[in-house]
N, C-alpha and C positions, 0 to 999 in steps of 0.2 A: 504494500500500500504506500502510494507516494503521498508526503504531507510537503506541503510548498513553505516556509517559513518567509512570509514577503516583505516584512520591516525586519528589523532588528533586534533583537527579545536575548533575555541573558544567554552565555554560550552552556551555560549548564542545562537551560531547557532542550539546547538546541541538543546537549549531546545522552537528554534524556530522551529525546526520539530518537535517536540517531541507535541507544542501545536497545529500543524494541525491538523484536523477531518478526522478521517479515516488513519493515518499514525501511524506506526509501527518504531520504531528506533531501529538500531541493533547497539550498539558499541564494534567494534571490531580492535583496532590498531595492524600492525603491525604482523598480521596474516600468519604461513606460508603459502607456495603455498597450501597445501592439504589442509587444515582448509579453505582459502580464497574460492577455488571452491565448498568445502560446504556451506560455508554461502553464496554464490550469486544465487544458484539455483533457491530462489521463490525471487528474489528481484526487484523493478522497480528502482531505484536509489542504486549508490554507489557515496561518497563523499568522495573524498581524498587531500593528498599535495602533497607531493612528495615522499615519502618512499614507499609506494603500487605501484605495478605494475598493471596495466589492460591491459594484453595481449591478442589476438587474441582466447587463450586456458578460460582463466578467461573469457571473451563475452562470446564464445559460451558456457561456461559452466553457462550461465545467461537466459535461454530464455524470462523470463520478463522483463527483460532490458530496461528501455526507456531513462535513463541521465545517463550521468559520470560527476560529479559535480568537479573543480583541484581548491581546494581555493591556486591558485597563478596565476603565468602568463605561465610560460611553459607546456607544456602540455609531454614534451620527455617520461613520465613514462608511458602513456595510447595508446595505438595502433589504432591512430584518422583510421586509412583507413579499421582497419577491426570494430571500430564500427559503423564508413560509411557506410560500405556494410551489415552491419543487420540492418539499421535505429536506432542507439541510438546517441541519440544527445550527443556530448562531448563540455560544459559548461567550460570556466575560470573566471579570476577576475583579468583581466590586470590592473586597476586602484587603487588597498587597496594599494600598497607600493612605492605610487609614491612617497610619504614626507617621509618613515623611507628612502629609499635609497639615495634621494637627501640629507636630513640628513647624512647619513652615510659619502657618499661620500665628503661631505665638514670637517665631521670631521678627515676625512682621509689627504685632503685637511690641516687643522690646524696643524694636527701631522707630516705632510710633511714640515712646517716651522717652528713651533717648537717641538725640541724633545722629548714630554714628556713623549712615552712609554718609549725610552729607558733613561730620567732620571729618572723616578721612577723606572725602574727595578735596576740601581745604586742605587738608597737609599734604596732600599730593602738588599741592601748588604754591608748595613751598609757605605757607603762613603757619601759626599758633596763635588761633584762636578758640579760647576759652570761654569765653565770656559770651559769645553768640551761640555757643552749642550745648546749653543748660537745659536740662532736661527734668522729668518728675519720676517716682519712681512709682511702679505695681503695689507693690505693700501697700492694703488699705482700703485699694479703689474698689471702683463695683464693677464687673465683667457683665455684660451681658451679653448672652451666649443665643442666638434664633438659630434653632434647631438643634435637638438634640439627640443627635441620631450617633451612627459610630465616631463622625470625628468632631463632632461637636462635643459629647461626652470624652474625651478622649483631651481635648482645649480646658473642659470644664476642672479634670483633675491638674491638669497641669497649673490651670491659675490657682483651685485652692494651696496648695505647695508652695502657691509665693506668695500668699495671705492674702488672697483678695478673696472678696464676697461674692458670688454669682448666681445671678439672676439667671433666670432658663425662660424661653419663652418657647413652647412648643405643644400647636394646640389638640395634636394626637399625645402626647402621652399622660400616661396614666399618673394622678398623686402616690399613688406608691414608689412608683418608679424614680420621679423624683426624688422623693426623700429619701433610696435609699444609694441616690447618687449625690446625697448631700447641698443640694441647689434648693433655690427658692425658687417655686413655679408661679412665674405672673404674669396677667395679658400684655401684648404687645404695648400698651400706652403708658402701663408703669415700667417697663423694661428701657423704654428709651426718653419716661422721663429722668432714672436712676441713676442710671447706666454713665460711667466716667469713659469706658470701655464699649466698642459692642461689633460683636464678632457676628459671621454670618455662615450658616450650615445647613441650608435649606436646598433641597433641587430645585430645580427650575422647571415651572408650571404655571399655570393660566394664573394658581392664586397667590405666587411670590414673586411675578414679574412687579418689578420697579416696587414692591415690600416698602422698601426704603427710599422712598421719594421727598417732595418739597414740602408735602403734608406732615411725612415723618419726623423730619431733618429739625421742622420747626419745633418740635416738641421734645427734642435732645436739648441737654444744657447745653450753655455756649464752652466752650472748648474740650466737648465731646470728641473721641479718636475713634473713627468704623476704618474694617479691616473684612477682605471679601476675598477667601481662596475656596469660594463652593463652586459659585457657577455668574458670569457674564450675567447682568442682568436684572439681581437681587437688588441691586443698589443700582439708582438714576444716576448716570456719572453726570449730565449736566444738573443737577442738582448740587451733589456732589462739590461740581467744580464750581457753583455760585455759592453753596456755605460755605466752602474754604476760603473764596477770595473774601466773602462780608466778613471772614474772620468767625464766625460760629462754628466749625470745624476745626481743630488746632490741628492733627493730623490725621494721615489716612494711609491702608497698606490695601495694593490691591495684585493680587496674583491672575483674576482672570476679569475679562474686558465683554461687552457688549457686542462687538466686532473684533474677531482674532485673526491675523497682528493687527497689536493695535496701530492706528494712525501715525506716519511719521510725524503730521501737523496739530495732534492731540494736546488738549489741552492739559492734559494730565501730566505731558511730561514738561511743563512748563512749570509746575508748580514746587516750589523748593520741600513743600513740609509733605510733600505726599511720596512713596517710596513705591515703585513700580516692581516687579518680573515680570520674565514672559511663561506664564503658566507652568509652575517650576513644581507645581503640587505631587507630584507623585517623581518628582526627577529626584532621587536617591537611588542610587548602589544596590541597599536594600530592596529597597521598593521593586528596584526593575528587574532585581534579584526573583524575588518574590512572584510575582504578576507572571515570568519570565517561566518559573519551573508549574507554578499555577496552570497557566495555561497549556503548559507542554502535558501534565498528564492529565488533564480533562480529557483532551484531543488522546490522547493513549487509550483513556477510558471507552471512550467514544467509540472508535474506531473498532477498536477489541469488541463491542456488546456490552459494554459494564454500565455501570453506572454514568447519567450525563447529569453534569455538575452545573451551575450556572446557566441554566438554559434561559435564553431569554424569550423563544418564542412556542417553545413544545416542551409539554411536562415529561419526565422522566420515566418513559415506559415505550414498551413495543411497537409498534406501526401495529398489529393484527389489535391489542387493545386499545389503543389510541382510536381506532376505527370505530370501535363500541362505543370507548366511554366520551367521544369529540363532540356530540348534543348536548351533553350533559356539563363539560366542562365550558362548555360558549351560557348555558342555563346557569351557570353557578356563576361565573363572573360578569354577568348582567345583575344576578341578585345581589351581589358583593356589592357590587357599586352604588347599585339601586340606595343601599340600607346606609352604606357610608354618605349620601346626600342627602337622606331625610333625617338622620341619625345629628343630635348634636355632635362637632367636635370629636370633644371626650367621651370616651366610653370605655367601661373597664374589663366586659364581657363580650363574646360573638359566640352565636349558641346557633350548632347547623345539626341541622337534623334532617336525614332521609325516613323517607315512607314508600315501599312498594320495590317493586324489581329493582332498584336501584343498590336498595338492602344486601342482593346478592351479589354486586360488582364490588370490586377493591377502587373503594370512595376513595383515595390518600388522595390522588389528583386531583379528582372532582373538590375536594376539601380545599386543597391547595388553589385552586382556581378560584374560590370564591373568596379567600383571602386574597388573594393579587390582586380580584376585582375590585374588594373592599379598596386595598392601598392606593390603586392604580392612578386617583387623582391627591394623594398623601405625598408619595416615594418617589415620582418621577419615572428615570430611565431605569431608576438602579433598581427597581421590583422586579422581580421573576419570579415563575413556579417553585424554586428552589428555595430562593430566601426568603419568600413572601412569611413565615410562617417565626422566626427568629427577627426581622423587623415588627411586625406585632408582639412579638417577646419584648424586645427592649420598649417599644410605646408602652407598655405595662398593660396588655391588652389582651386576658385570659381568654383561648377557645376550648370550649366545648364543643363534641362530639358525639350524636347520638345517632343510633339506628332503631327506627320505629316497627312494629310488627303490627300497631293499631292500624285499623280500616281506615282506608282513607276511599273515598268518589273516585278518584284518580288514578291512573295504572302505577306511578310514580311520582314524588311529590318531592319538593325540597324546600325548608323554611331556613330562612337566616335571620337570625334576634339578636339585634345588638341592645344592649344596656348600659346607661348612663350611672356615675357615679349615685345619683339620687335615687338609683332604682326604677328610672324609668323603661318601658320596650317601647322597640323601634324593630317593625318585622315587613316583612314580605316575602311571598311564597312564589312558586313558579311551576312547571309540570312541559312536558313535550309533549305537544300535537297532532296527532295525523302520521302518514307513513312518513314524511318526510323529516320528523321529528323538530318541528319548530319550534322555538322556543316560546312561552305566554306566560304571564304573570297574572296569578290568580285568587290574592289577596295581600294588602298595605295592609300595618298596622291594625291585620287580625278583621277588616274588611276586604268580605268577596268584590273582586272585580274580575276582571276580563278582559286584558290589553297584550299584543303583541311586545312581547320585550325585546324591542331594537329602534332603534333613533332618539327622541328628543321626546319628555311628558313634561305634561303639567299635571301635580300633586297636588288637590286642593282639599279642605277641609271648610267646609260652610251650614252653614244654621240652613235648614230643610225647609227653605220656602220659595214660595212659585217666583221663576223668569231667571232662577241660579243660571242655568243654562243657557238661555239668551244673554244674559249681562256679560258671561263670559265669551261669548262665538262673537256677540256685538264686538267686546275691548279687541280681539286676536283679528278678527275680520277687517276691522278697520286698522290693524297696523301690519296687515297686508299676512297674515299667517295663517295658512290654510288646514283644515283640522283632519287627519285620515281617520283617528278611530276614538271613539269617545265611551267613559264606562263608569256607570251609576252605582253606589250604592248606600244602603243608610241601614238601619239596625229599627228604628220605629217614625212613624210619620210625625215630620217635626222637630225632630233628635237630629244632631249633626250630621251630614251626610259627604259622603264621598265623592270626586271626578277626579278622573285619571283621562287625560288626555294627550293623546299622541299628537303629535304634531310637525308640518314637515319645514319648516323655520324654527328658529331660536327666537323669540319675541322679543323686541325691546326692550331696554331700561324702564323707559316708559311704559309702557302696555302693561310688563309687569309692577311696576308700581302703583299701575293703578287700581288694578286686580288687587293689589292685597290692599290699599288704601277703603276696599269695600268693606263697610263694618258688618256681613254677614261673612266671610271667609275669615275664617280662624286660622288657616293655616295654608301657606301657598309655597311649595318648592318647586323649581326648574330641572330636572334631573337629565343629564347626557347618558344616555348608555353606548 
C-alpha cells in the first residue's frame, strides 16, 4: 500500500510508515498541482499539514484513496465533502498543540506586560533605554480566559502559578467543571469588565465571529491587554486597532489574523505596543513531533482495518455497518442539534434513549453522532465522531444512555433530553420514515409534532388562541419567507400550544423580532439543522 507523505511531518512519523509490512512511502513536499495528481493515482493514503491542497480534482484523480491523514487541527486545505462522497476517511490530530499554543499564548501574555521585543529591538540599535521599557507584572491581575476548552484550561493553570485570579467565560461548561479547574465562571460582561488580562480560546463560528468587537472593547477597562492565538477572527482587528490608538488598549498579542498572511500595509504592524507572529501556535519541535507520529499511525490504523482515530467525516466502523446504521446517524445529529438550540447554554445532563429495532444495532455511533450534533454549533472544526464525547466530558456535561424495551407507535424511536442546571428538560424525538428511511421529528419538548428534520424551523410556543397561524405566515410572508411544512400541537384547548415550522429562508432580524415581540408567543427559536 503506497501512502504519499505530501508536506513535511516529523521524520519519525515518516519512518513509522516507512517500518509497516507491506507499505510503500512516497515523499513528496510541496508538489505542484500536475506532479501532485500524478503521484496520487495508485495511492491509498496521502498525509499532509497545511501547505497541500486535497481538492475535489486531487480525490478523484486518486481512485485508491482510503485516508487523508492533516497532522494538525484544521482540516480548511482538504475538500472533507467531496472525500465524503467517495468514502475516504479524512483523519486530524486536534490534541499534539494543545501545550506549544497555550505556551505560546502566555508568552504572548509576558511580552504584553513586559516589553521585551521591543527592548531588544532598541538594543539592537545600539541604545539603553530603561526608562521607556517599564512594564507591570502578572502577580495579582485578573486573566480572563473565553473558552475553556483544552488550551484555554491549559493558559488557565499556567496563570494560577503566577498568582493571578481567572475568570472563565465559557457558556457550555458545566459549574462543576469549573470549580474543579479552580476559575470563577462568569458571563461575558463581567469577564471583560474585570478582566486586567483577556485571553481568547474559542473556535470560530457564526457565534464568536468579531466576540470581541467595539461593543466589547468598550466595556474593558482602559489599559486592558487581549491576546488571540485560537483563530483569525475572534477579535475585530479594526476595533482593535482604534482602542489601541485612543489608548484604551495598552497592549495586544496576536498569533492568528482575519486574513493569513497578514497585510504587508496592516495596520497592526505599525503599532509599537502590539506584538505580532505568523501563526506560530502549534510550530514547536514537540508539537510537530507529536501531530507528526499522530498522524503517521492513525493512517497505519486505517489502512491495516483497525481502529480510525480522528475521523472527521465517518464514524469509526465498517462500510457493511455504516450502510445500516447511516439513517440513523444523519436522525441522531439533527436531534443533537435540534436540542442544543432550544436547550439553554448550560446544561449538565444529555439523556438518549433508543426504543425499537434500533435497540438491537451497536448505538456507540448513532450515540456519538448525536453528541457531535449537539457540539457541532459549540466546537467548530475540531468536533468529530471520535472526540465528540471527551469534549462534552470536559464542558462538565454528563451523558446518559438508555435502551428502551417499552412500546413505543413507532418501529424505532430516539429521544434526546438535555437538562439544565435548575433541572429543567429540553427534548425532542425523531423516528425514520418510509422505505427510504427519512428522517422526521416527532415530538419538542415532550409535544407531538410532525416535521421533516432537514433545513431551517421555527420553534414557537404561544397561548392557544385563534389567527396564531395567520399572524405568523402574515410576519414570514411579508419578509418574503416561504413556509414548506407546518405542524400543530397543544395538550388542551386554550393551554399553550405548539408550531414547528419549516421553512425555506432564514427570516430576518426583523421578522423575527417581531414574532417574539407578540405577547401571545412565549417562546420563539430559529433552529438550523
Amino acid at each position: 500500500m503506497k501512502v504519499l507523505v505530501a508536506d513535511k511531518i516529523s521524520p519519525k512519523g515518516v519512518q513509522f510508515l516507512r517500518n509497516q509490512p507491506g507499505f510503500e512511502v512516497i515523499e513528496a513536499y510541496n508538489s505542484p498541482r500536475e506532479k501532485l495528481l500524478e503521484l496520487v493515482k495508485d495511492v491509498e493514503a496521502i498525509a499532509v499539514r497545511s501547505e497541500t491542497k486535497i481538492t475535489a480534482e486531487v480525490i478523484a484523480a486518486a481512485p485508491k484513496l482510503q485516508v487523508v491523514g492533516r497532522a494538525g487541527v484544521g482540516v480548511d486545505n482538504v475538500d472533507v465533502e467531496a472525500a465524503t462522497e467517495r468514502g475516504v476517511v479524512v483523519m486530524n490530530t486536534p490534541s499534539g498543540n494543545t501545550i506549544a499554543t497555550a505556551e505560546l499564548t502566555f508568552t504572548h501574555m509576558l511580552c504584553g506586560a513586559r516589553p521585551v521585543p521591543q527592548a531588544s529591538a532598541s538594543m539592537r540599535e545600539g541604545k539603553w533605554d530603561r526608562k521607556n521599557f517599564s512594564g507591570i507584572e502578572l502577580y495579582k491581575k485578573v486573566l480572563g480566559v473565553v473558552g475553556l476548552g483544552r488550551i484555554g484550561g491549559e493558559v488557565a493553570r499556567r496563570a494560577q502559578a503566577f498568582g493571578m485570579r481567572v475568570l472563565a467565560y465559557d457558556p457550555f461548561l458545566a459549574p462543576s467543571r469549573a470549580k474543579a479547574m479552580q476559575v470563577e465562571q462568569v458571563d461575558l460582561d463581567q469577564l471583560l469588565r474585570e478582566s486586567d488580562y483577556i485571553t481568547v480560546h474559542m473556535p470560530l463560528t457564526e457565534q464568536t465571529r468579531y466576540m470581541i468587537d467595539e461593543a466589547a472593547l468598550a466595556k474593558t477597562r482602559k489599559g486592558v491587554r487581549l491576546f488571540n492565538c485560537a483563530r483569525g477572527g475572534i477579535i475585530k482587528e479594526t476595533a482593535l486597532i482604534a482602542a489601541i490608538k485612543a489608548g484604551h488598549v495598552a497592549a495586544a498579542g496576536l498569533d492568528v489574523y482575519e486574513e493569513e498572511p497578514l497585510a504587508a500595509d496592516s495596520e497592526l504592524r505599525k503599532l509599537p505596543n502590539v506584538v505580532l507572529t505568523p501563526h506560530l501556535g502549534a510550530s514547536t519541535a514537540e508539537a510537530q513531533e507529536s501531530v507528526g507520529i499522530e498522524i503517521a499511525e492513525a493512517i497505519a490504523d486505517a489502512l491495516r482495518g483497525g481502529i480510525i482515530r480522528n475521523a472527521v467525516n465517518v464514524p469509526s466502523i465498517d462500510a457493511a455497518t455504516l450502510k445500516v446504521l447511516g439513517p440513523y446517524l444523519d436522525l441522531g445529529a439533527k436531534l443533537g442539534t435540534l436540542v442544543q438550540q432550544i436547550a439553554p447554554e448550560q446544561v449538565d445532563k444529555l439523556r438518549i434513549t433508543y426504543r425499537g429495532r434500533i435497540v438491537d444495532l451497536d448505538s456507540n455511533a448513532v450515540t456519538r453522532s448525536i453528541q457531535r450534533g449537539y457540539l457541532r454549533r459549540i466546537g467548530g472544526e475540531e468536533v468529530n465522531l471520535v472526540n465528540a464525547p471527551v469534549l462534552l466530558q470536559r464542558l462538565g456535561v454528563h451523558v446518559e444512555v438508555t435502551k428502551s424495551a417499552a412500546d413505543s407507535e413507532y418501529t424505532e424511536l430516539i429521544q434526546v433530553e438535555a437538562e439544565d442546571p435548575a433541572g429543567r428538560h429540553y427534548s425532542a424525538e425523531g423516528t425514520l420514515i418510509g422505505k427510504a428511511n427519512k428522517p422526521r421529528i416527532i415530538a419538542i419538548n415532550d409535544r407531538d409534532v410532525e416535521v421533516a428534520a432537514s433545513g431551517k424551523l421555527l420553534v414557537l410556543e404561544n397561548v392557544d388562541i385563534p389567527g396564531m397561524v395567520g399572524t405568523v405566515g402574515t410576519i414570514l410572508g411579508k419578509d418574503g419567507v416561504n413556509i414548506a411544512e407546518m405542524s400543530l400541537s397543544r395538550l388542551e384547548p386554550g393551554d399553550n400550544a405548539y408550531m414547528v415550522v419549516r421553512v425555506d429562508n432564514e427570516p430576518s432580524p426583523a421578522a423575527r423580532a417581531e414574532i417574539k415581540s407578540n405577547q401571545a408567543i412565549k417562546m420563539a427559536k430559529f433552529v438550523q439543522l
